[in-house]
C-alpha positions as CSV (number, residue, x, y, z in Angstrom):
1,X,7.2,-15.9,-3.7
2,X,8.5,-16.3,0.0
3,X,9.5,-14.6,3.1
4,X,12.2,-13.3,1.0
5,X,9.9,-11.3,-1.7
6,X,8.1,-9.9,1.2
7,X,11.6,-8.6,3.1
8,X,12.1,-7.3,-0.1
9,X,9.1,-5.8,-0.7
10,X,9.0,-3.7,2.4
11,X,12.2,-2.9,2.1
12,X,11.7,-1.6,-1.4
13,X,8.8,-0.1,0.0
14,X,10.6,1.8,2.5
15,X,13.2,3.0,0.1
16,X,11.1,4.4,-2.3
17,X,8.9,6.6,0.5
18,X,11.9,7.9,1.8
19,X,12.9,9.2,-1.8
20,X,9.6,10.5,-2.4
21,X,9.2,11.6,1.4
22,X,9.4,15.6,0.7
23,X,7.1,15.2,-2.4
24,X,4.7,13.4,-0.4
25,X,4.9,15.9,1.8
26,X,4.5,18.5,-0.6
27,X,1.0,16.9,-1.7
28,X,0.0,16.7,1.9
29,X,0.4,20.1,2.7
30,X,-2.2,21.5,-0.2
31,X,-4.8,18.8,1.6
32,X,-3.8,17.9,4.2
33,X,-1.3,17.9,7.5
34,X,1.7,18.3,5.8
35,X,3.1,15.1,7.7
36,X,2.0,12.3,5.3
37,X,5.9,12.0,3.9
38,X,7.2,11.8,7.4
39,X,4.5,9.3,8.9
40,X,4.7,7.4,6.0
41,X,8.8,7.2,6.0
42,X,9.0,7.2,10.0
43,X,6.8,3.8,9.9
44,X,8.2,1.9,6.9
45,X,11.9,2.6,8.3
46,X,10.6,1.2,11.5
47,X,9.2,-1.9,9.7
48,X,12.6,-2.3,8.1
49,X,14.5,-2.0,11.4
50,X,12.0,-4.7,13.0
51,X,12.0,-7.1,10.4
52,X,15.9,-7.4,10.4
53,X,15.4,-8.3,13.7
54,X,12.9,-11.3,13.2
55,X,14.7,-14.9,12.6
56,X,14.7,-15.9,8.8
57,X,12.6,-18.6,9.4
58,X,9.6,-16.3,9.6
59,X,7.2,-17.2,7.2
60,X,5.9,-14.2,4.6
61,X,2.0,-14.0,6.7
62,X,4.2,-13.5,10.1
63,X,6.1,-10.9,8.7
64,X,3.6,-8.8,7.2
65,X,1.9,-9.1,10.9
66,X,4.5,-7.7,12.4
67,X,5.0,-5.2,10.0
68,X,1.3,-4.0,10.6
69,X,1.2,-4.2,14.1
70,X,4.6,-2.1,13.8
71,X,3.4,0.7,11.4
72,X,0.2,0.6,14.0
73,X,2.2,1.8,16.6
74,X,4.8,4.5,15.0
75,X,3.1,5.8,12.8
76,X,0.4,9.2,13.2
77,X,-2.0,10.0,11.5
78,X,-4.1,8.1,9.2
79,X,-1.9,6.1,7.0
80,X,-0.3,4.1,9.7
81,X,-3.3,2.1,11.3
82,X,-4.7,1.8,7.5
83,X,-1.6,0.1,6.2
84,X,-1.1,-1.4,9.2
85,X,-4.5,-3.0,8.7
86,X,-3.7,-4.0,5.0
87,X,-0.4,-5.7,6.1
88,X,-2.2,-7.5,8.8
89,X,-5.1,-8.7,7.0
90,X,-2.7,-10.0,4.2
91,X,-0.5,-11.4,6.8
92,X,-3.4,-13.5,8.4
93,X,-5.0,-14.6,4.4
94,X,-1.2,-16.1,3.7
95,X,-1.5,-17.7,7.1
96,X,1.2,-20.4,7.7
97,X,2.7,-20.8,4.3
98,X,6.2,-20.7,3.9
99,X,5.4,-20.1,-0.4
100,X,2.7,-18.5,-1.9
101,X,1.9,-17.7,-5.8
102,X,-0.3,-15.3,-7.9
103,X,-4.0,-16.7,-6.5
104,X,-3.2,-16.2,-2.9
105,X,-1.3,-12.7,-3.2
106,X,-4.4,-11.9,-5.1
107,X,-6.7,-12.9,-2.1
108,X,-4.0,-11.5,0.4
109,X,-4.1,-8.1,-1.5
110,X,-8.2,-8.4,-1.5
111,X,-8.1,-9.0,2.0
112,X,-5.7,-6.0,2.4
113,X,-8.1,-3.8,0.5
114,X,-11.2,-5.0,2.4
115,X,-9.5,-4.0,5.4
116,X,-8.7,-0.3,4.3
117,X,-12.5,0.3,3.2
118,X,-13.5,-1.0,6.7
119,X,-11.2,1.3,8.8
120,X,-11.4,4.1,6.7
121,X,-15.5,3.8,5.5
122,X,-14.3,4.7,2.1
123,X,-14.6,3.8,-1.6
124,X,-13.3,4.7,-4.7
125,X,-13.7,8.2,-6.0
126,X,-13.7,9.7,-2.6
127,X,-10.3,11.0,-3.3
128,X,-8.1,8.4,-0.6
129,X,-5.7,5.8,-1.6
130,X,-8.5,3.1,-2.3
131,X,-8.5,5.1,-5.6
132,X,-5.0,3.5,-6.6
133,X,-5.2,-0.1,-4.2
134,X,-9.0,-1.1,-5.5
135,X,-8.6,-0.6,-9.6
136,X,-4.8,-2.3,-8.5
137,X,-6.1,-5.2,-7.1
138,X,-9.2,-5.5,-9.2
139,X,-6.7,-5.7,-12.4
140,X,-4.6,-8.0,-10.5
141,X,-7.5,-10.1,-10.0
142,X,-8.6,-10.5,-13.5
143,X,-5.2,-10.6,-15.0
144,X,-4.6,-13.7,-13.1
145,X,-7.5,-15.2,-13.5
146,X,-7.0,-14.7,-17.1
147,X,-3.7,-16.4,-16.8
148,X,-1.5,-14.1,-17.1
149,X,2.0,-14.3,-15.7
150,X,2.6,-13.2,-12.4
151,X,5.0,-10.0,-13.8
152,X,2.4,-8.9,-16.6
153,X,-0.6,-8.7,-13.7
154,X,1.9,-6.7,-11.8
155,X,2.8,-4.6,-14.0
156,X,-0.9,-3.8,-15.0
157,X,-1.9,-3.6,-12.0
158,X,0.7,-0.9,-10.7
159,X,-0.7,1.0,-14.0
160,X,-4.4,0.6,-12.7
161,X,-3.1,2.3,-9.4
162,X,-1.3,4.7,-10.9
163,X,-3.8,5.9,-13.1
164,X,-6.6,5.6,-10.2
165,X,-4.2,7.5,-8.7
166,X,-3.8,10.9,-11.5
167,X,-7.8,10.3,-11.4
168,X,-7.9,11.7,-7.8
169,X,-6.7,15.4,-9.0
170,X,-10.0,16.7,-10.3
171,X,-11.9,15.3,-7.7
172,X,-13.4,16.8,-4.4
173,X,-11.8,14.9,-1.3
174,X,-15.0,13.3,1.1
175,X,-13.4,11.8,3.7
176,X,-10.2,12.8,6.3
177,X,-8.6,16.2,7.0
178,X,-8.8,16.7,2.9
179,X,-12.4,16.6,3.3
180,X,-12.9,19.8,5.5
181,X,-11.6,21.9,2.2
182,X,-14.4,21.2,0.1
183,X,-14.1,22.3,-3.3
184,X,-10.4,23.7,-2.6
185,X,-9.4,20.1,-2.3
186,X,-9.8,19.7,-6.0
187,X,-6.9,20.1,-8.3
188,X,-4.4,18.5,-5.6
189,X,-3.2,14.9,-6.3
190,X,-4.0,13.1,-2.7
191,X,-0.7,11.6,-1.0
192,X,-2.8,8.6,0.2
193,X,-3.3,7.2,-3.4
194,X,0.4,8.5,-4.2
195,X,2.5,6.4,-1.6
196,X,0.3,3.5,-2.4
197,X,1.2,3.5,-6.1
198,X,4.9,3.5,-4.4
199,X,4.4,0.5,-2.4
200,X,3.0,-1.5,-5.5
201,X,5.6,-0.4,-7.2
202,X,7.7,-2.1,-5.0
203,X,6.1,-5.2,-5.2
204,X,6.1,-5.4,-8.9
205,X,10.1,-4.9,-8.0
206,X,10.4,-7.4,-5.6
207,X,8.0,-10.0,-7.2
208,X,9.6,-9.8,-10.7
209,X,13.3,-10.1,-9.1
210,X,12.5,-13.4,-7.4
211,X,11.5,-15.0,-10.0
């Protein structure tokens, strides 16, 4: 993987979100703001815009800094400074490399997760999207160590997220603007954990077509 998977990725990334933007929004709006759709489209289209912009010769970390530090600054709410903290943590665990393979996206995704709990104080079952990126990167984890090929850990670890991801409907959001519904929140998928399974998704895309 290079500086070309990760264009790719975003891209993908932003491309999918703005397909799914009115469902998103759909979710948010039993939960939450109603804005997560348009937050979440408004920042990856602006990481898109910005990236085309940056010489080729940026290597994959650099990109995924600026594409934090851009989703920091466009986007509301609470998704933009938490993926913009994912993106920038990854960013700085590639560091200077121009290619990178299955161990160090695993630590860069780690990194990316380690980030989210920070900012957002949360952990898995509180009904956020670290219920689709922390059983996601945990599978990735051990499917790699297990040697599996970088598509098959992909693959199950987009599954892990998406099914961390279903798992959020029954329960009772504890943390953001869900949280103030109490019991009501239950029964609603949260948008947080959805658009995540969208960007991993993309990933598994971008990672599988560059190889």
């Amino acid at each position: 993987m290079d500086a070309g998977t990760v264009r790719s990725w975003l891209a993908a990334s932003a491309a999918a979100i703005r397909e799914q933007r009115d469902y998103l929004t759909q979710l948010d709006a039993a939960i939450g703001d109603a804005d997560h759709g348009a937050n979440m489209d408004r920042g990856f289209a602006a990481v898109v815009e910005r990236l085309d912009g940056e010489e080729s010769s940026q290597p994959p970390g650099k990109l995924l800094l600026t594409a934090g530090s851009t989703l920091v600054s466009t986007v509301g709410g609470a998704s933009g400074p938490l993926w913009g903290t994912a993106l920038r943590r990854a960013g700085r665990s590639l560091g200077e490399v121009e290619e990178f393979g299955a161990e160090e996206l695993v630590a860069a995704l780690d990194a990316a997760l380690t980030g989210v709990v920070e900012l957002g104080a949360a952990s898995e079952g509180e009904k956020t999207m670290v219920d689709a990126l922390a059983p996601a990167v945990r599978v990735l984890r051990e499917r790699v160590a297990d040697g599996a090929g970088l598509a098959d850990a992909l693959a199950a670890a987009r599954e892990a997220g998406e099914a961390g991801m279903r798992a959020t409907v029954p329960l009772q959001a504890l943390k953001g603007r869900a949280s103030y519904l109490g019991e009501r929140s239950i029964g609603h998928q949260d948008p947080g954990a959805t658009s995540t399974v969208l960007i991993l998704a993309a990933l598994e895309r971008s990672a599988a077509a560059g190889t």
